[in-house]
C-alpha positions in Angstrom: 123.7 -196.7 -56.1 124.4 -193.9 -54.7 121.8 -192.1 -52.5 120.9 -189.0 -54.2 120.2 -191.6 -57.2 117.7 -193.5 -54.4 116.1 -189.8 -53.3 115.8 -188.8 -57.1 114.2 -191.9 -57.9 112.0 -191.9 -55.3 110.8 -188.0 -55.8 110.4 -189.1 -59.9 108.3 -192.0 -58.7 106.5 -189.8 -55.9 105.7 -187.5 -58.8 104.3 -189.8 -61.4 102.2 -191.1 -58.9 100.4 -187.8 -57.9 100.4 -187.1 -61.3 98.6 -190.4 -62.5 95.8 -189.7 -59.1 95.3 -186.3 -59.4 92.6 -186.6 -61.7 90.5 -189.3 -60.3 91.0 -187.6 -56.6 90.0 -184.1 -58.0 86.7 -185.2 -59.1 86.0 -187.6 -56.2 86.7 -184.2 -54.1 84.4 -182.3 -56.5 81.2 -184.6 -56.7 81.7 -185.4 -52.9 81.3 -181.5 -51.9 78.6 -181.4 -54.5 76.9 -184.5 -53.4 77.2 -183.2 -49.8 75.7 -179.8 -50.4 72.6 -181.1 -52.1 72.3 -183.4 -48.9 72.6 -180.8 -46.7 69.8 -178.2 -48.9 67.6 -181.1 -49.3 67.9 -183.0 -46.3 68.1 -186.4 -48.1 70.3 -189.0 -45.7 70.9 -191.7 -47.8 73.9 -193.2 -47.5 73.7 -195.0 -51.3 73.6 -191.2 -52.6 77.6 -190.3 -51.7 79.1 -194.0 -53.4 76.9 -194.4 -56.3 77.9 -190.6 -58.2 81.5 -190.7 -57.0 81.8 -194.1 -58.5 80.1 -192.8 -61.3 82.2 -189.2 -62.2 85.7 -191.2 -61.2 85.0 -194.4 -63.6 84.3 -191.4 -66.4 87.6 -189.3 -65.1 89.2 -192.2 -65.4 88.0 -193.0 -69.3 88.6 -189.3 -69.9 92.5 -189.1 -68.9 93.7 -192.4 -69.5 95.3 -191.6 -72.6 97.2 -189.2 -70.8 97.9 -191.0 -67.4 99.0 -193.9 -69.7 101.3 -191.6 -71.8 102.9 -190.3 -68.3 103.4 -194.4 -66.6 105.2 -195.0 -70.2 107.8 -192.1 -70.3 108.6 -193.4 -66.7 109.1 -196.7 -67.4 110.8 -195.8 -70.8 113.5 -193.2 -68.7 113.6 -196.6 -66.4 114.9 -198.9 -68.7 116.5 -196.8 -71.2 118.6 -195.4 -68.3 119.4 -199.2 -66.8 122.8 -199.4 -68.1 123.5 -196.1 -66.1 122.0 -196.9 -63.2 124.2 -200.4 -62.6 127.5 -198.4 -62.5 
């Protein structure tokens, strides 16, 4: 292994894993801010109010790009082991 096969491999494996967040994490952000705003115009402090719709919009982010996300973990795991022979040399 040489180490530009190590950097590579890590950069591929940073990337998937942005890749596979970046959904769930772009609607946490989004419902947080949102959440937050209508805190701050109604004056409502609860603290149940930030978990429960965060909870809510990732678990249906998460339904909504799974197919996808799944398709991405599978092409990396496919390059993986397809490339095994290559890497061992």
């Amino acid at each position: 292994m040489t180490p530009e096969f190590v950097t590579t491999m890590g950069k591929e494996a940073m990337e998937v894993t942005l890749l596979v967040s970046a959904p769930m994490l772009g609607v946490a952000i989004v419902v947080g801010l949102a959440v937050s705003i209508f805190q701050a115009v109604t004056q409502i402090q609860e603290m149940t109010l930030t978990f429960v719709p965060k909870i809510v919009a990732v678990f249906v982010a998460l339904l909504l790009f799974f197919p996808w996300m799944l398709q991405i973990m599978l092409n990396f795991t496919n390059q993986i082991f397809v490339n095994i022979p290559n890497y061992i040399r």
